[in-house]
Biopython code that builds the backbone (N, CA, C, O; Angstrom):
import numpy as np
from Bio.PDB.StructureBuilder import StructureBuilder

atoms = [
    (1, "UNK", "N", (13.834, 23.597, 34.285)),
    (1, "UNK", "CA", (13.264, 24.515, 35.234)),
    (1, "UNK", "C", (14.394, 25.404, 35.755)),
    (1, "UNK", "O", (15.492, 24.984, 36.121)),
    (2, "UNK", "N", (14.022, 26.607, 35.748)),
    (2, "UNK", "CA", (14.862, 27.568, 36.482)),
    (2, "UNK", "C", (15.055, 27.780, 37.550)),
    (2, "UNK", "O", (14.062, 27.852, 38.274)),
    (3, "UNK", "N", (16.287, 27.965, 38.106)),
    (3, "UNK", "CA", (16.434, 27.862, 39.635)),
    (3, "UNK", "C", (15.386, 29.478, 40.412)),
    (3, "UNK", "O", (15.198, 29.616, 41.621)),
    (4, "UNK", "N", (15.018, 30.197, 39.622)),
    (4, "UNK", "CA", (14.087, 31.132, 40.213)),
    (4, "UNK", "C", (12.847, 30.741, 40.401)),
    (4, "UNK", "O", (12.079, 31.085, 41.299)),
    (5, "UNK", "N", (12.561, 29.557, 38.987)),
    (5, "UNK", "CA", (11.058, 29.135, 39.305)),
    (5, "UNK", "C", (10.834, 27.984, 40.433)),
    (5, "UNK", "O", (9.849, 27.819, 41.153)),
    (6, "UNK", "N", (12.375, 27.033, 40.354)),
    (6, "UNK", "CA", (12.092, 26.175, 41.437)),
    (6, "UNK", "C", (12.039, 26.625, 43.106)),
    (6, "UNK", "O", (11.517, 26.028, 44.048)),
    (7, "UNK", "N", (12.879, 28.066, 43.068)),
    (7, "UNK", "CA", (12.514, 28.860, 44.259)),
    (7, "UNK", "C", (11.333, 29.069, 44.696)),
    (7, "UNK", "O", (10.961, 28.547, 45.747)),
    (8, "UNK", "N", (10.531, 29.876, 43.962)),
    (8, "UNK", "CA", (9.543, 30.554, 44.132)),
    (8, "UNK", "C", (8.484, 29.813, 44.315)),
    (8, "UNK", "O", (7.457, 30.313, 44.773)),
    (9, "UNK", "N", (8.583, 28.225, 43.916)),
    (9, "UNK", "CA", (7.162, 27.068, 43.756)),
    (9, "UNK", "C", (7.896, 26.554, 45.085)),
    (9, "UNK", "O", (7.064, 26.203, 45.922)),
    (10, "UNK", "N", (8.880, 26.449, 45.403)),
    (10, "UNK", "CA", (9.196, 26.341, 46.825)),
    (10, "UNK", "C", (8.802, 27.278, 48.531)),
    (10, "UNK", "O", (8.699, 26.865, 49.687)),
    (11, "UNK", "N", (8.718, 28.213, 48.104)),
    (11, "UNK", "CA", (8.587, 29.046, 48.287)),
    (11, "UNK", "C", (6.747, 29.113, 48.647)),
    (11, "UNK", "O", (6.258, 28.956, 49.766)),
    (12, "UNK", "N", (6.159, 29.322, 47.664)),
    (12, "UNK", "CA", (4.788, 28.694, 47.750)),
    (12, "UNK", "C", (4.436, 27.807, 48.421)),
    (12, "UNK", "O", (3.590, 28.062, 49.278)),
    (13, "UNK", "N", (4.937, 26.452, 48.295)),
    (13, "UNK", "CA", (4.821, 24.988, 48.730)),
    (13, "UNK", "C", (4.740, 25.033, 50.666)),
    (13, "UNK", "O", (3.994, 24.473, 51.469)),
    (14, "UNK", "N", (5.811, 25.909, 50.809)),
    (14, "UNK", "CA", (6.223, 26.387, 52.377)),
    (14, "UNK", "C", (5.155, 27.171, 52.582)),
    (14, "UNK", "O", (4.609, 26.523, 53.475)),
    (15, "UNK", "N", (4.700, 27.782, 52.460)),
    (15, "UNK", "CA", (3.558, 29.291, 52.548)),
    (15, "UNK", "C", (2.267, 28.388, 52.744)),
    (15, "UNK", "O", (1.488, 28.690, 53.649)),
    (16, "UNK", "N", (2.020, 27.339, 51.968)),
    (16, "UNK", "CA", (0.717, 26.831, 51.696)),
    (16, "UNK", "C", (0.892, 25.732, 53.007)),
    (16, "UNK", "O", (-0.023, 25.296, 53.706)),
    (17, "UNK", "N", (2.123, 25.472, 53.101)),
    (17, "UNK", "CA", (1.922, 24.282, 54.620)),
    (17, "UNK", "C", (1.823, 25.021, 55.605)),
    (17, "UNK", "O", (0.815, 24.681, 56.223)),
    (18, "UNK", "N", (2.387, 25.956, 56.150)),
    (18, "UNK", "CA", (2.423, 26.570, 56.980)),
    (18, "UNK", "C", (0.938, 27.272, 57.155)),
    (18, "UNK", "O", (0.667, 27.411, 58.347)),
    (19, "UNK", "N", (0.108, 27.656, 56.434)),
    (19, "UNK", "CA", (-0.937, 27.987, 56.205)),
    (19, "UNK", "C", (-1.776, 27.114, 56.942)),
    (19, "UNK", "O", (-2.225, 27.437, 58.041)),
    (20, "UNK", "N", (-2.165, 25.334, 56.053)),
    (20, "UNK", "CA", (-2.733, 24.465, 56.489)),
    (20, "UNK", "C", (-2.609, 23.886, 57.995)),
    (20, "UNK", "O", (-3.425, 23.167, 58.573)),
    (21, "UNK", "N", (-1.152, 24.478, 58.571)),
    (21, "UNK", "CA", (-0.889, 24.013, 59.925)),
    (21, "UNK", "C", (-1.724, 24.969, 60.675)),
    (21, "UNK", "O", (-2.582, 24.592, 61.472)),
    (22, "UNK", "N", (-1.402, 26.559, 60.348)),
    (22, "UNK", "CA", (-1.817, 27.714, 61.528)),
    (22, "UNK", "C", (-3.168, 27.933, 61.565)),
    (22, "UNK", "O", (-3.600, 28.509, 62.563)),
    (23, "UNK", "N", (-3.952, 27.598, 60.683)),
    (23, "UNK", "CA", (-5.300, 28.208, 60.614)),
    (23, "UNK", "C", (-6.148, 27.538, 61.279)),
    (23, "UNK", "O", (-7.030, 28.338, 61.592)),
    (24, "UNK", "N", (-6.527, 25.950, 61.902)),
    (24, "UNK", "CA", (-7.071, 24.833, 62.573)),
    (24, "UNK", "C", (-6.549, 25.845, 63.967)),
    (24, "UNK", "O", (-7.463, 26.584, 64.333)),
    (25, "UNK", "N", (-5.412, 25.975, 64.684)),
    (25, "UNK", "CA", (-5.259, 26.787, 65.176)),
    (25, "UNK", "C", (-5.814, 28.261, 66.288)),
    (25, "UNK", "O", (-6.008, 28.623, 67.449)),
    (26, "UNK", "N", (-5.857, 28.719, 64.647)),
    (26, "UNK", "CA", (-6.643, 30.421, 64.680)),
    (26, "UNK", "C", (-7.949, 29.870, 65.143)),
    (26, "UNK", "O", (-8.545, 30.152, 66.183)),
    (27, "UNK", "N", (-8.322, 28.977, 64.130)),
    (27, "UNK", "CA", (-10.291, 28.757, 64.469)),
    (27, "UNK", "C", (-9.449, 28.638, 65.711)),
    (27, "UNK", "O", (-8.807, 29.629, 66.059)),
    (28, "UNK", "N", (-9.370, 27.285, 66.571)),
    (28, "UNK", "CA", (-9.746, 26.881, 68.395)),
    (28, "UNK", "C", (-9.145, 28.332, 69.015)),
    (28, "UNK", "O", (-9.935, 28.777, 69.848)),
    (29, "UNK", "N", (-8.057, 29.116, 68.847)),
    (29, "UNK", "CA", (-8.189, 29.899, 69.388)),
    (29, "UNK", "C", (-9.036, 31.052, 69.621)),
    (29, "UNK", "O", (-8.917, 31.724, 70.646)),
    (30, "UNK", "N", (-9.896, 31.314, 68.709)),
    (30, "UNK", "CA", (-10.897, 32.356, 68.476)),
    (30, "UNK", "C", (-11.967, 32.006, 69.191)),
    (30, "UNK", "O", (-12.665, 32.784, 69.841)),
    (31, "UNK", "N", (-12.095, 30.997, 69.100)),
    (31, "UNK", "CA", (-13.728, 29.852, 69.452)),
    (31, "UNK", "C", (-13.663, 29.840, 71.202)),
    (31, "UNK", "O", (-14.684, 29.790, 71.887)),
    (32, "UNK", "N", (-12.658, 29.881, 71.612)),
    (32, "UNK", "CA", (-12.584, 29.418, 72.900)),
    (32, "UNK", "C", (-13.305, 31.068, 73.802)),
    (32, "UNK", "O", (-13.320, 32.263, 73.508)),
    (33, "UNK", "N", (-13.816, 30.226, 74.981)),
    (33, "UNK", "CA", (-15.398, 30.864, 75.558)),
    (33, "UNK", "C", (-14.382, 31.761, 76.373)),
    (33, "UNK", "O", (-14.625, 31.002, 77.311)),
    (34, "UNK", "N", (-13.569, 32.564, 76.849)),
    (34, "UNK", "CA", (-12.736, 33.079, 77.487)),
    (34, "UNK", "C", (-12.422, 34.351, 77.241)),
    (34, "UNK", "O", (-11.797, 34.428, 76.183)),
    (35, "UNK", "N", (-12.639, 35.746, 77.942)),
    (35, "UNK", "CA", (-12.357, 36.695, 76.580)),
    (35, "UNK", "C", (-10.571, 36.853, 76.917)),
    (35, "UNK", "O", (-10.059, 36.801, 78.036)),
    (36, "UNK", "N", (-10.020, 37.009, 75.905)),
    (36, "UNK", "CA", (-8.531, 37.302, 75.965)),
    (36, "UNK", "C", (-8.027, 38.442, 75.953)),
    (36, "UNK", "O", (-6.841, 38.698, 75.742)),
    (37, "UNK", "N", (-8.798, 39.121, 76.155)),
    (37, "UNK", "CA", (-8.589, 40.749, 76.921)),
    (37, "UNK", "C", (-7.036, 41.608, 75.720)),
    (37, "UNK", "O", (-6.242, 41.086, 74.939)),
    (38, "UNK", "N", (-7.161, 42.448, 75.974)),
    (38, "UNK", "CA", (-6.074, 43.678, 75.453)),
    (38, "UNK", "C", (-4.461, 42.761, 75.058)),
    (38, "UNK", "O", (-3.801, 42.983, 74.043)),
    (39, "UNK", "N", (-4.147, 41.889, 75.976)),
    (39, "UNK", "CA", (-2.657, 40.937, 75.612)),
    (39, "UNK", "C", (-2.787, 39.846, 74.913)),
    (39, "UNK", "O", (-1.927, 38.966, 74.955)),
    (40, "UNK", "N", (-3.453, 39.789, 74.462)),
    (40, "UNK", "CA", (-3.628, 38.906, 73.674)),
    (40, "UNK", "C", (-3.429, 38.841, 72.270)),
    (40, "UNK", "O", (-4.408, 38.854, 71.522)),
    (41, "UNK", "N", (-1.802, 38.745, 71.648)),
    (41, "UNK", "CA", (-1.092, 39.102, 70.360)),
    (41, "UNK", "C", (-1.931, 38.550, 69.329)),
    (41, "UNK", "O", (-2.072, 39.124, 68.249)),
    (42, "UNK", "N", (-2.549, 37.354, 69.641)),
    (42, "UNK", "CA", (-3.426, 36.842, 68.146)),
    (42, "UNK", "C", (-4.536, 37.948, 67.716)),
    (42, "UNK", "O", (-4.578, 38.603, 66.675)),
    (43, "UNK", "N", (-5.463, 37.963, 68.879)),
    (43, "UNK", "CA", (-6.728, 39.243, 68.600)),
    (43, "UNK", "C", (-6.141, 40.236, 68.720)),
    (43, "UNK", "O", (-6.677, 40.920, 67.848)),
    (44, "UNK", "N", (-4.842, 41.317, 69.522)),
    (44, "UNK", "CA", (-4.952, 42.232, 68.796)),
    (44, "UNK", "C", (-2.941, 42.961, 68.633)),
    (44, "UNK", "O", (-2.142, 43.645, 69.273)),
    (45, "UNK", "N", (-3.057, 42.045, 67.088)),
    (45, "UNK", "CA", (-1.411, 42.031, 67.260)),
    (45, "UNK", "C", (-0.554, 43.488, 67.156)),
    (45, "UNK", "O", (0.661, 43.666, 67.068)),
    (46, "UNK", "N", (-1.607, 44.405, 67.199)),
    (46, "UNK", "CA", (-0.865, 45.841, 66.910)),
    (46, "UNK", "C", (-0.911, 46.601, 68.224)),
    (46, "UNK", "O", (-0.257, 47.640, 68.308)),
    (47, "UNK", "N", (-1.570, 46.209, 69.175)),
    (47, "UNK", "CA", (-1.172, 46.528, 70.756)),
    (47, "UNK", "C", (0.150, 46.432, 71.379)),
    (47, "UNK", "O", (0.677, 45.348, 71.131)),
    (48, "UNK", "N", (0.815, 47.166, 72.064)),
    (48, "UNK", "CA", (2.155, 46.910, 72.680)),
    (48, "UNK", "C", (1.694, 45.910, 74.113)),
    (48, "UNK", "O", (0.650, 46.038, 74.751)),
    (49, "UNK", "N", (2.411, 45.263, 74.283)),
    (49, "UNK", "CA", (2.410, 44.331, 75.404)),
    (49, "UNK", "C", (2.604, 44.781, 76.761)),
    (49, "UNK", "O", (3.698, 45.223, 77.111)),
    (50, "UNK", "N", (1.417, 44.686, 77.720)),
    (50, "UNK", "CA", (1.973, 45.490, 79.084)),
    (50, "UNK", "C", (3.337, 44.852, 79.581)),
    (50, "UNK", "O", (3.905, 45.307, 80.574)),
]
sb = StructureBuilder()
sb.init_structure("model")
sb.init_model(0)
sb.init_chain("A")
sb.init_seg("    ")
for serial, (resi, resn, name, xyz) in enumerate(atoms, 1):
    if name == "N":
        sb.init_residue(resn, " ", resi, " ")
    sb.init_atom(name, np.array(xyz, "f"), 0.0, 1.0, " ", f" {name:<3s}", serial, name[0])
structure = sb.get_structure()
């Protein structure tokens, strides 16, 4: 195996955990009965922060 391919499946491997961690996450944060108004970086991350 090539050290580019063992990168890159590394590389993946990290992407795909990190994935499985943040998204359980995203759902409870979305779900929750509260509205999170304009500062709120998850819903709307292209807003500047007051």
């Amino acid at each position: 195996m090539s050290t580019l391919a063992y990168a890159t499946g590394l590389v993946l491997v990290a992407l795909v955990v990190v994935a499985i961690v943040v998204t359980p996450l995203l759902i409870a944060h979305a779900r929750t009965t509260r509205d999170h108004g304009l500062d709120c970086r998850w819903c709307h991350p292209r807003l500047r922060r007051r």
